[in-house]
FIMAR-674086 format. One line per field, with one value per residue (C-alpha): residue number from 0; residue in three letters; chain; x, y, z. Coordinates in pm, 1 decimal, padded with zeros to 6 digits, always signed. Layout:
BEGIN
num	[NUM, ...]
residuo	[ALA, ...]
cadena	[A, ...]
u	[X, ...]
v	[Y, ...]
w	[Z, ...]
% end
This chain:
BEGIN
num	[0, 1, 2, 3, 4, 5, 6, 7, 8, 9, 10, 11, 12, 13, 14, 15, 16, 17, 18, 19, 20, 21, 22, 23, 24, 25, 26, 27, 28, 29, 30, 31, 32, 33, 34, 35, 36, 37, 38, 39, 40, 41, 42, 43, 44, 45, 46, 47, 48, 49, 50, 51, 52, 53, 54, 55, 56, 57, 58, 59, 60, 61, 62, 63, 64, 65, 66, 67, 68, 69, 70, 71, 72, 73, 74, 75, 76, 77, 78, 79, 80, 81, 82, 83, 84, 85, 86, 87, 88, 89, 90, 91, 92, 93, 94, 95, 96, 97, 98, 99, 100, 101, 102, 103, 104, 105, 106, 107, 108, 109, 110, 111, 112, 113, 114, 115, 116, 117, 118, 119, 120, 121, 122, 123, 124, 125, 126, 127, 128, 129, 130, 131, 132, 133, 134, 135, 136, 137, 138, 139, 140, 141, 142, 143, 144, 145, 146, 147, 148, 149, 150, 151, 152, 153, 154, 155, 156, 157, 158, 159, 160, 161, 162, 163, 164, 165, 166, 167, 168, 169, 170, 171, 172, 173, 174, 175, 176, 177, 178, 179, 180, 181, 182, 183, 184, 185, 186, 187, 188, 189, 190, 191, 192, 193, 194, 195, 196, 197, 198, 199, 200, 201, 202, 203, 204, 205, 206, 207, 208, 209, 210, 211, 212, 213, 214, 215, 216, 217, 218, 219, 220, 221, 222, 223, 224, 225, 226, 227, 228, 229, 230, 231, 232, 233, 234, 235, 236, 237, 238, 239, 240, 241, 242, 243, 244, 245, 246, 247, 248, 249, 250, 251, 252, 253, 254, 255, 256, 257, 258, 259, 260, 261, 262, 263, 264, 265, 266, 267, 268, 269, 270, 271, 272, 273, 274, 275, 276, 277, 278, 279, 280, 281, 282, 283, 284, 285, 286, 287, 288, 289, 290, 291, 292, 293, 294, 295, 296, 297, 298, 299, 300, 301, 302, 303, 304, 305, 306, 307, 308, 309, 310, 311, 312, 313, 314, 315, 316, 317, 318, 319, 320, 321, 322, 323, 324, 325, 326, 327, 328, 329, 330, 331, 332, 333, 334, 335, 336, 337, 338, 339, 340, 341, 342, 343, 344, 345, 346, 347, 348, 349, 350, 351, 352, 353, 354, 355, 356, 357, 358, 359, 360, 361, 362, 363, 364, 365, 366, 367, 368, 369, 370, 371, 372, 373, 374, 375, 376, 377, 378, 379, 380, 381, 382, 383, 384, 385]
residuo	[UNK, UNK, UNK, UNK, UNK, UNK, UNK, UNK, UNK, UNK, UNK, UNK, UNK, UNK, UNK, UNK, UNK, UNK, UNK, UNK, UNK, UNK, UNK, UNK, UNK, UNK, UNK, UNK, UNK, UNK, UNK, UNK, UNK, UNK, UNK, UNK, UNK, UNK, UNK, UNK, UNK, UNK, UNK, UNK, UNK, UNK, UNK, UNK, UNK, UNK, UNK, UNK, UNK, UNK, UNK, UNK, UNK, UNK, UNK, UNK, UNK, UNK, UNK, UNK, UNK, UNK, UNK, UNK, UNK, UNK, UNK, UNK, UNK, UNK, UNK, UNK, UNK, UNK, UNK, UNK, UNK, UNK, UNK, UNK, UNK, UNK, UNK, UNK, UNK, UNK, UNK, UNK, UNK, UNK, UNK, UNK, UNK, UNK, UNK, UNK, UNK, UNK, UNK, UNK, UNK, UNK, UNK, UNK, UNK, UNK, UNK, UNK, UNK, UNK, UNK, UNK, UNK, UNK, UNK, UNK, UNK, UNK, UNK, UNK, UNK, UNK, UNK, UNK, UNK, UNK, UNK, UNK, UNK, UNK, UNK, UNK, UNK, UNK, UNK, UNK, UNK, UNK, UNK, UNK, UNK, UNK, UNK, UNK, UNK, UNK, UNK, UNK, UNK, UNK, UNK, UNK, UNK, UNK, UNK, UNK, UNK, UNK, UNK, UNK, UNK, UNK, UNK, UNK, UNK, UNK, UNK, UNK, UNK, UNK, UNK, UNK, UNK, UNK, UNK, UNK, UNK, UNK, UNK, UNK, UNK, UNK, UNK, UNK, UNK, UNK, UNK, UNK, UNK, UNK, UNK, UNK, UNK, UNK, UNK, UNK, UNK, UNK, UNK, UNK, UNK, UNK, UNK, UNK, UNK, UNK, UNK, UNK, UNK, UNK, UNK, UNK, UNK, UNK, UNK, UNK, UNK, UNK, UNK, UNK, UNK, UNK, UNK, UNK, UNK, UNK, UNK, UNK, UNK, UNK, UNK, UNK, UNK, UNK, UNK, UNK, UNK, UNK, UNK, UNK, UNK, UNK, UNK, UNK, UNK, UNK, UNK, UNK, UNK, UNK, UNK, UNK, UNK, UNK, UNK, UNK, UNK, UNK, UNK, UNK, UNK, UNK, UNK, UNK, UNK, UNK, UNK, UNK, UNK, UNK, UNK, UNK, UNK, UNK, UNK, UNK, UNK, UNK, UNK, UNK, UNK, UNK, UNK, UNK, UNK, UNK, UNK, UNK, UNK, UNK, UNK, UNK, UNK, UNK, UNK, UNK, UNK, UNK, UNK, UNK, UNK, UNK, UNK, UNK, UNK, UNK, UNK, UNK, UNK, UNK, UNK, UNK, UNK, UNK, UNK, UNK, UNK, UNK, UNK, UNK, UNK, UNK, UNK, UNK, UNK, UNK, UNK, UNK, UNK, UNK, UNK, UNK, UNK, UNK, UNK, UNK, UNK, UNK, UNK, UNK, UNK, UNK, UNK, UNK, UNK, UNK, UNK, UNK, UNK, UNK, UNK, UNK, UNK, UNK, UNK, UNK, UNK, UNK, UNK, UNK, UNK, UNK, UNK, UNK, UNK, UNK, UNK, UNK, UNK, UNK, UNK, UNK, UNK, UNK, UNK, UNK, UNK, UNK, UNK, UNK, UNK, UNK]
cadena	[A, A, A, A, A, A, A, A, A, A, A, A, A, A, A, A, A, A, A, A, A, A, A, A, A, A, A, A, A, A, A, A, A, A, A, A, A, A, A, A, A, A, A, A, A, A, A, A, A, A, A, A, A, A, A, A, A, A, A, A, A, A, A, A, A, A, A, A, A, A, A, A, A, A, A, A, A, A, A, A, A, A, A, A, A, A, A, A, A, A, A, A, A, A, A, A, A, A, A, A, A, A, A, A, A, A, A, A, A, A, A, A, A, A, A, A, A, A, A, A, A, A, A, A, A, A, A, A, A, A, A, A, A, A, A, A, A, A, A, A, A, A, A, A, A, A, A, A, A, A, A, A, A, A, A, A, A, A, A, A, A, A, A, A, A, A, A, A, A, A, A, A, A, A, A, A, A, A, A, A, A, A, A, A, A, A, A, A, A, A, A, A, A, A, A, A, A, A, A, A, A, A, A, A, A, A, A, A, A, A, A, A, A, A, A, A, A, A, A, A, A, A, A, A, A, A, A, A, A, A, A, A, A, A, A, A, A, A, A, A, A, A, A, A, A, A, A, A, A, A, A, A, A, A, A, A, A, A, A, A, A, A, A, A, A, A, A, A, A, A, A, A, A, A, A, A, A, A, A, A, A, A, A, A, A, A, A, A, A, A, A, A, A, A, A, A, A, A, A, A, A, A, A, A, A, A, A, A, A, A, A, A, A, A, A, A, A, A, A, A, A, A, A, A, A, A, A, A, A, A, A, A, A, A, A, A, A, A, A, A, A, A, A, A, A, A, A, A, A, A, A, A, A, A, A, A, A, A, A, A, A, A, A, A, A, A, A, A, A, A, A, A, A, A, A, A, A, A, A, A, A, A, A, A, A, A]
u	[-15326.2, -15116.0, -14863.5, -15077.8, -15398.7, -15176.0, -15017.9, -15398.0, -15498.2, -15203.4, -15251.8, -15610.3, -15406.3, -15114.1, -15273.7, -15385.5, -15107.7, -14790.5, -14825.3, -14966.2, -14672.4, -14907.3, -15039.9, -15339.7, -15539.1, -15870.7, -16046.3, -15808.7, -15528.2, -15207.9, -14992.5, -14698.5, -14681.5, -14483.4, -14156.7, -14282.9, -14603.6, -14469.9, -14164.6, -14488.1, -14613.2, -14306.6, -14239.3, -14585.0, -14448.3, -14144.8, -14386.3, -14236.2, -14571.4, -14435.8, -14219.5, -14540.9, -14806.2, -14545.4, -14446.0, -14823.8, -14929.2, -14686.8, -14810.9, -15137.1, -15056.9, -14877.8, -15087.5, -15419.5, -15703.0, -15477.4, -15524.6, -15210.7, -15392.5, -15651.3, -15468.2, -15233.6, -15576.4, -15727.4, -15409.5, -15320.6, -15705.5, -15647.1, -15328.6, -15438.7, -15766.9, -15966.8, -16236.4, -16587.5, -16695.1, -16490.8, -16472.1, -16704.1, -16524.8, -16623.5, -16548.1, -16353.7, -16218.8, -15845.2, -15880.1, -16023.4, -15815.7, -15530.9, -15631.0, -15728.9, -15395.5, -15216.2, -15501.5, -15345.9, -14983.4, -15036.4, -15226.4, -14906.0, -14711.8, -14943.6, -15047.5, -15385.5, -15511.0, -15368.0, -15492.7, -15852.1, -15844.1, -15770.1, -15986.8, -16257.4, -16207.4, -16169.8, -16507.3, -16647.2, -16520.1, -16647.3, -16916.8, -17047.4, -16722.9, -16835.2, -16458.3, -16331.8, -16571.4, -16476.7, -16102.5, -16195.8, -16306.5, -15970.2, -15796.4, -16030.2, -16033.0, -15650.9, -15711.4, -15886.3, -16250.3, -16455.8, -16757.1, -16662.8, -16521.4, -16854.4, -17063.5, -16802.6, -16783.9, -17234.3, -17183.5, -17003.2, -17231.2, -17541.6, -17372.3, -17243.0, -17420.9, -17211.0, -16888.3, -16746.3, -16453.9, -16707.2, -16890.1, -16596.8, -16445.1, -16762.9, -16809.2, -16425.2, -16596.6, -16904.0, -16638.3, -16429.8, -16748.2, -16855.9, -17154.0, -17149.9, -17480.2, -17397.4, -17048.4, -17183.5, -17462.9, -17194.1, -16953.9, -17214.1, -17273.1, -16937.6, -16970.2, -17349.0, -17144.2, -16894.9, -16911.1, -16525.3, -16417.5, -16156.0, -16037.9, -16417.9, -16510.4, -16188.0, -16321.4, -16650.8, -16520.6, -16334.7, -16632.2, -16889.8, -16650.5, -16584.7, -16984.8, -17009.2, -17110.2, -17002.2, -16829.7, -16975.3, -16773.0, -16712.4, -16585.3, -16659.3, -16394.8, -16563.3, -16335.6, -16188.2, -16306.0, -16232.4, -16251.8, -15989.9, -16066.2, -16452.3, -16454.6, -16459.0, -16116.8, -16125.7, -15862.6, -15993.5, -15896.0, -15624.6, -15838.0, -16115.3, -16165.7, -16347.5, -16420.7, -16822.0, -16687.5, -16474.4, -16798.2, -17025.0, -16769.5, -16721.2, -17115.4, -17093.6, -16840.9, -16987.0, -17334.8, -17211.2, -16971.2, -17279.8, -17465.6, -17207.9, -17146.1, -16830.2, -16960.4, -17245.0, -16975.6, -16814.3, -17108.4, -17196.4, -17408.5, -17435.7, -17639.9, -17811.9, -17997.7, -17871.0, -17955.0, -18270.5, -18151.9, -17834.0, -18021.7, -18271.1, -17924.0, -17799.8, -18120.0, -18007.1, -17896.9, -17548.7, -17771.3, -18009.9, -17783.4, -17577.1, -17903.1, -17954.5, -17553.4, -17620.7, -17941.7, -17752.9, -17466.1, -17617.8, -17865.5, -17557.9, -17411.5, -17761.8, -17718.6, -17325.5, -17351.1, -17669.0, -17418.0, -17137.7, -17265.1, -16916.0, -16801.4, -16900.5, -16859.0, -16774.0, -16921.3, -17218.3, -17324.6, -17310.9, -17519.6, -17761.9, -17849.6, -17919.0, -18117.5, -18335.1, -18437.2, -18481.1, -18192.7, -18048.4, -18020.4, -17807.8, -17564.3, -17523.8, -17395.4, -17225.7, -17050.6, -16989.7, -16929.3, -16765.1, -16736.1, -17036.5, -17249.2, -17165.8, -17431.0, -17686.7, -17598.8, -17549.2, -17949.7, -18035.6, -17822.5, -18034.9, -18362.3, -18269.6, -18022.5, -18255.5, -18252.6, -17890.2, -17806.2, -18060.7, -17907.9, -17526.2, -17706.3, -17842.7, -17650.9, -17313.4, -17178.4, -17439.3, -17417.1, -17536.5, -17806.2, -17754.9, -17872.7, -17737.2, -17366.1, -17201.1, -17131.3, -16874.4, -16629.8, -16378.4, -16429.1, -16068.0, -15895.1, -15791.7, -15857.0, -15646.2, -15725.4, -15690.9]
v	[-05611.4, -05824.7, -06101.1, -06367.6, -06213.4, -06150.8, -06513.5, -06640.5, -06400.3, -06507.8, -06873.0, -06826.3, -06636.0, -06828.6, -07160.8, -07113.0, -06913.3, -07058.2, -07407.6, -07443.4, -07380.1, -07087.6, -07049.5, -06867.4, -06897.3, -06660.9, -06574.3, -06814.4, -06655.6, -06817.1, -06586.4, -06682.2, -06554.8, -06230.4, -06226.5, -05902.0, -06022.6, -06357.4, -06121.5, -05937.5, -06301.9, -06381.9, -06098.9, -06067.7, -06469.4, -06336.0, -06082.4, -05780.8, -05652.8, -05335.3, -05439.4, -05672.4, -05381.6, -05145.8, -05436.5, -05553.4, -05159.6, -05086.3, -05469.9, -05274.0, -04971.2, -05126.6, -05426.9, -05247.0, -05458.2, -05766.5, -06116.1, -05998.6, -05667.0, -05761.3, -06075.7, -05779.8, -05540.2, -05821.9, -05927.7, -05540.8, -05527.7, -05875.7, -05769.0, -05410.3, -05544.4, -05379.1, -05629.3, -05539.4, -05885.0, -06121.3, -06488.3, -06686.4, -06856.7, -07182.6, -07333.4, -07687.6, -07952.8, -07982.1, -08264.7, -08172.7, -07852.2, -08090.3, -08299.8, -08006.3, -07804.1, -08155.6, -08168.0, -07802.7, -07893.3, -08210.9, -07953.7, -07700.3, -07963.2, -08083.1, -08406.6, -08350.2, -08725.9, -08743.0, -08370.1, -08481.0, -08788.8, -08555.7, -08265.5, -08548.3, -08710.2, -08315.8, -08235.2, -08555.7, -08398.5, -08048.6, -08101.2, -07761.1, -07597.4, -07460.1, -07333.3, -07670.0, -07794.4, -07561.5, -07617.9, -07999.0, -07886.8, -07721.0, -08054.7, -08201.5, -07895.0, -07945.8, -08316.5, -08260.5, -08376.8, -08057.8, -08216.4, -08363.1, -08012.1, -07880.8, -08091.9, -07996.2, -07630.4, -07647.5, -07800.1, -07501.1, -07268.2, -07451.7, -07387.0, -07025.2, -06885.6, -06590.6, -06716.1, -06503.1, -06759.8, -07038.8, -06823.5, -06805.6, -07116.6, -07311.5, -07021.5, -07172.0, -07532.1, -07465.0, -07330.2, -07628.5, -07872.6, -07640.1, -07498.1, -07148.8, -06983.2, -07190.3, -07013.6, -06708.1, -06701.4, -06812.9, -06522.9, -06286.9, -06408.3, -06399.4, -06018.3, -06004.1, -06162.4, -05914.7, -05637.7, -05545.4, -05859.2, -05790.0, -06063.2, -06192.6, -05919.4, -05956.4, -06329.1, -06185.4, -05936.2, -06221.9, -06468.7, -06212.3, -06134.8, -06472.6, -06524.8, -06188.4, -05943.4, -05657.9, -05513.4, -05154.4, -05219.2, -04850.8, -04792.2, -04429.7, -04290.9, -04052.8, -03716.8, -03612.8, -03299.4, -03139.5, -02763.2, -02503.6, -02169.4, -02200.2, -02325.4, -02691.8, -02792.2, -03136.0, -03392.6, -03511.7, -03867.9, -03827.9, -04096.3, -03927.3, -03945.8, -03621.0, -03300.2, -03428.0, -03670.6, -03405.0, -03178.6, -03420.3, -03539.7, -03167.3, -03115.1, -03491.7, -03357.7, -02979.6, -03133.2, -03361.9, -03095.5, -02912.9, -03155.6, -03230.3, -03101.9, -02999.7, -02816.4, -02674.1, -02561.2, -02440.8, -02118.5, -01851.0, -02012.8, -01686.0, -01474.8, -01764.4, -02113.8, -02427.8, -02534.1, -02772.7, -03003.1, -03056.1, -03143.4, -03380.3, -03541.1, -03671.6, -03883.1, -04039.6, -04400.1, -04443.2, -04526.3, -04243.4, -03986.8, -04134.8, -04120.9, -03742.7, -03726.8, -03918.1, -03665.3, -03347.3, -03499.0, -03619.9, -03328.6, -03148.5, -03412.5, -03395.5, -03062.3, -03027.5, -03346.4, -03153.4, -02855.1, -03048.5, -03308.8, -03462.8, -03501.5, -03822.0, -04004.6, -04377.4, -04353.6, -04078.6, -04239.6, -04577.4, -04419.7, -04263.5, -04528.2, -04754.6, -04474.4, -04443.7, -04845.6, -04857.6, -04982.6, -04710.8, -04866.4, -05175.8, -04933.9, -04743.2, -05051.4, -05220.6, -04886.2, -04721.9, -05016.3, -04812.6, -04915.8, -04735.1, -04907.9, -05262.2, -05366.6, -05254.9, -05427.3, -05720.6, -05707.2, -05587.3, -05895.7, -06171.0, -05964.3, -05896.4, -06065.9, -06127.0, -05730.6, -05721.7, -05995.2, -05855.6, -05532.3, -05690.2, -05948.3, -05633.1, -05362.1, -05432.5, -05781.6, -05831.9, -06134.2, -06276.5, -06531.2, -06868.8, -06992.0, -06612.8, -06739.4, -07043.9, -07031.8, -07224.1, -07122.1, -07255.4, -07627.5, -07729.7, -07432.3, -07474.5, -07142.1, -07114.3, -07074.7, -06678.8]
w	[-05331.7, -05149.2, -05288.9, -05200.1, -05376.5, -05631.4, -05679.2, -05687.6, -05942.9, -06160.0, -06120.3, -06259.6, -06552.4, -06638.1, -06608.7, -06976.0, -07073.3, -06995.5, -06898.0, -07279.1, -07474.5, -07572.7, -07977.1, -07916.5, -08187.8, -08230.8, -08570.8, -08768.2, -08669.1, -08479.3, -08308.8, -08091.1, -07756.6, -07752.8, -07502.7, -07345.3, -07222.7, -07091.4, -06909.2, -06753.9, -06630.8, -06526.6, -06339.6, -06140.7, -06104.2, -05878.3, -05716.8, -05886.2, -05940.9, -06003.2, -06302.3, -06415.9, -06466.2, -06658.1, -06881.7, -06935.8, -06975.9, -07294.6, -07419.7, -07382.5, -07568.6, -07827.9, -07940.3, -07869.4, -08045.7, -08052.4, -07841.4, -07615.8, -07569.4, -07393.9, -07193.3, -07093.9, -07003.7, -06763.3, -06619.4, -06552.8, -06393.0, -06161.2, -06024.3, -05915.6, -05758.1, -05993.3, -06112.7, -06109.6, -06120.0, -05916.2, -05979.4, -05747.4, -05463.3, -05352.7, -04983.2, -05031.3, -04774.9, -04728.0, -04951.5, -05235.5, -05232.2, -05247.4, -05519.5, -05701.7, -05670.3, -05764.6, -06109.4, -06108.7, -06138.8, -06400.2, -06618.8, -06647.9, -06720.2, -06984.9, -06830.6, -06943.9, -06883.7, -06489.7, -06456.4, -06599.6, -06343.2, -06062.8, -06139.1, -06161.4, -05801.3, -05630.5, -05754.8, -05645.3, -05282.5, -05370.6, -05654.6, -05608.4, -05694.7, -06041.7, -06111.0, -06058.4, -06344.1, -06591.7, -06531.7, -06602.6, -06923.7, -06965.2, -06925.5, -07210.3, -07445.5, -07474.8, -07527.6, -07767.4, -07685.2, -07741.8, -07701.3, -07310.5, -07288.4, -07363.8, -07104.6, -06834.6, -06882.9, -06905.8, -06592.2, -06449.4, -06586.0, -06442.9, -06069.0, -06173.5, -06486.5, -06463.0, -06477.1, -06790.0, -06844.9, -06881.9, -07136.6, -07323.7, -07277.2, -07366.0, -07707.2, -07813.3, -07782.6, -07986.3, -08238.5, -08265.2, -08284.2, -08577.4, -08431.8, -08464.5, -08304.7, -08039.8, -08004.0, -08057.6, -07820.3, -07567.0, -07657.6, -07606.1, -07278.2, -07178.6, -07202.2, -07032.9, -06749.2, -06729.4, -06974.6, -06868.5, -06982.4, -07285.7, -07384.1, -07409.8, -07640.8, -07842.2, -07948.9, -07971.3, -08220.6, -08391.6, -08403.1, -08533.3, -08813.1, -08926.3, -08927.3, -09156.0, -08913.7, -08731.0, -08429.1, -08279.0, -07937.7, -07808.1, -07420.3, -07311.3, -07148.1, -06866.4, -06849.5, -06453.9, -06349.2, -06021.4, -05954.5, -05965.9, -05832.0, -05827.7, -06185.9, -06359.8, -06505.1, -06703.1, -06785.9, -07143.8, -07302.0, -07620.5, -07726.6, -07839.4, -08194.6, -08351.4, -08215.2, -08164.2, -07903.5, -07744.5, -07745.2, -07626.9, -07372.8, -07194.2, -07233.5, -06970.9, -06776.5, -06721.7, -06604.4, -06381.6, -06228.3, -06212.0, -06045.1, -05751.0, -05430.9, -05548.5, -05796.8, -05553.0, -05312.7, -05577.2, -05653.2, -05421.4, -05149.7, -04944.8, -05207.1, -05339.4, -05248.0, -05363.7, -05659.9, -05591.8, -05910.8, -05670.5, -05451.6, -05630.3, -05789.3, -05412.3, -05459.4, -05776.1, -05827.5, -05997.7, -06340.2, -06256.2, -06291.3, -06634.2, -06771.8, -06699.4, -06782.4, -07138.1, -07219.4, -07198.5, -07355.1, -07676.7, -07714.1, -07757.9, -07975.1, -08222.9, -08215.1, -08291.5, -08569.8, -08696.6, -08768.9, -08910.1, -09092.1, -09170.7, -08819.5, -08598.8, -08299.4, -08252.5, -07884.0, -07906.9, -08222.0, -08096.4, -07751.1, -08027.2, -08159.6, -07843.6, -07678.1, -08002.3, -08022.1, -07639.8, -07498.4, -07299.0, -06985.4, -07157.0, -07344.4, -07040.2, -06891.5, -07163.2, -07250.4, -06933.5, -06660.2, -06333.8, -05975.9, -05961.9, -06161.6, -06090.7, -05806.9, -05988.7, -06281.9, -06122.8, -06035.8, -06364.8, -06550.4, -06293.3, -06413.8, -06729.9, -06938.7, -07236.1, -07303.4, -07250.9, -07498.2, -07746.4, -07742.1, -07788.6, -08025.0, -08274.3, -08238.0, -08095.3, -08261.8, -08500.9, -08751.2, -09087.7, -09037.0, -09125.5, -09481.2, -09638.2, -09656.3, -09573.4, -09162.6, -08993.1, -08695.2, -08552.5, -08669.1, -08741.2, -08520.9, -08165.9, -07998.0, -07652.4, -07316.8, -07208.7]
% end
């Protein structure tokens, strides 16, 4: 990535970061910025991106699960042009690019009224600029006035549905107004939009908790495996949890070695035809063949669990359980977002976002209806911007 791809990816990030003397605040719970991640900022500030990534990577390791966590996971993804699902860009005049970079500068210096009034006249020069709108919001969120906030940031999302910030941004407004499906329907979509999207799950995590639910959130981690000497050699994840994951995971990697060329070239093609299921697999799409990948893999994982009763896993019981009320195709997306996989899922989320926000809605971050306990997020906290 170059410096100047990298200075706009980190003006999207600090923007809500630094130039708000930073308390984030998610689930009811405050937490001062650490030093580390702001050096990390700082440093991808100077353009040491090197020194930025390998400060934001230990914030990573060591505050796993935590609001800096996942900033430090997105950031870490921006900076090494990694994301799947790019902000929308929008094509301004000169002008309204200057009154919006001036809207820019009041904003980090916490002028919130004379940012408002500019962000206001540069998208009365680019009014299709759904970005622009949501950063408006921003401006009124720190104000104060949620509910403004709230009709900016729609506005956004009527121009760019899929703008995951929006979803989020627009969930932490529903919060503070005290209307909690509303939040919650927006955090989910914040994920639908971009299922890579950490620190969108974190508050989704956070929000279905506080409303009594759950959190079944599991990221597979697909194992490397190359050949060495005619035969598969894999590079497995320490972070597997139980030997049924690491079972199921080898059974995934050994069929799709299999499968591949390099695994084709791999068998003795002189005494014997190809294989026609290599050949039928060239034919696959990207979601094709993690279905056939998934079937192998948790036939073996029935089968293992079946023999050891005690022994689980996180992420094959989580796929288990999607496959067996019909939503394979969302888990394999939710779970197992690649480079791969992301045009097609940008298709299926236009076609099909009701099935993907049904399937987050009841079996990832599902929560206690309304009327069974008392339900209120968020009204008197002020959650922060990522």
């Amino acid at each position: 990535m170059s410096l100047d791809a990298a200075s706009t990816c980190m003006v999207r990030l600090i923007r809500g970061i630094l130039a708000i003397g930073i308390v984030l605040s998610i689930g009811g719970c405050a937490t001062q910025r650490p030093e580390t991640f702001a050096s990390g900022i700082e440093a991808a500030q100077r353009g040491d991106l090197p020194a930025a990534m390998e400060i934001l990577e230990r914030v990573a390791q060591e505050q796993e699960g935590t609001i800096q966590g996942a900033l430090a996971l997105d950031a870490m993804t921006d900076l090494a042009g990694r994301r799947l699902f790019p902000e929308k860009a929008f094509e301004c005049g000169a002008e309204a690019i200057r009154v919006y970079d001036q809207a820019e500068s009041s904003f980090a210096a916490r002028r919130y009224e004379d940012a408002l009034s500019r962000y206001q006249h540069a998208v009365e020069l680019c009014p299709d600029n759904a970005v622009w709108w949501i950063h408006a919001g921003d401006a009124l969120f720190h104000s104060g006035e949620y509910s403004r906030a709230r009709d900016m940031y729609s506005h956004g999302l009527e121009i760019d549905p899929w703008n995951r910030s929006g979803h989020r941004f627009l969930s932490d407004a529903e919060a503070n107004l005290g209307r909690a499906l509303a939040a919650y329907r927006s955090a989910v979509l914040a994920v639908v939009a971009d299922p890579t999207y950490e620190a969108g799950w974190l508050w989704l995590r956070n929000l279905a908790v506080d409303l009594g639910g759950e959190f079944h959130r599991v990221r597979g981690r697909k194992p490397n495996v190359v050949t060495n000497d005619g035969k598969p050699t894999m590079q497995i994840s320490a972070a597997y949890d139980s030997q049924a994951t690491l079972t199921s995971w080898l059974a995934y990697g050994l069929v799709r070695w299999g499968y591949t060329r390099e695994g084709a070239a791999a068998g003795d093609e002189d005494s014997a035809p190809l294989d026609p299921t290599r050949e039928e697999w060239r034919g696959l799409t990207p979601l094709e063949r993690e279905k056939v990948l998934i079937a192998d893999a948790l036939d073996l994982y029935r089968n293992y669990v079946q023999d050891h009763p005690d022994v689980t896993s996180a992420f094959w019981g989580q796929m288990q359980t999607a496959v067996e009320a019909g939503f394979e195709v969302e888990a394999i997306y939710i779970h197992l977002m690649d480079r791969d996989l992301a045009p097609s899922y940008v298709e299926y989320r236009a076609e099909h976002h009701d099935r993907l926000i049904a399937y987050i809605s009841e079996l990832v971050a599902p929560i206690v209806v309304p009327g069974s306990r008392e339900v209120r997020c968020g009204a008197d906290e002020s959650s922060r911007r990522r």
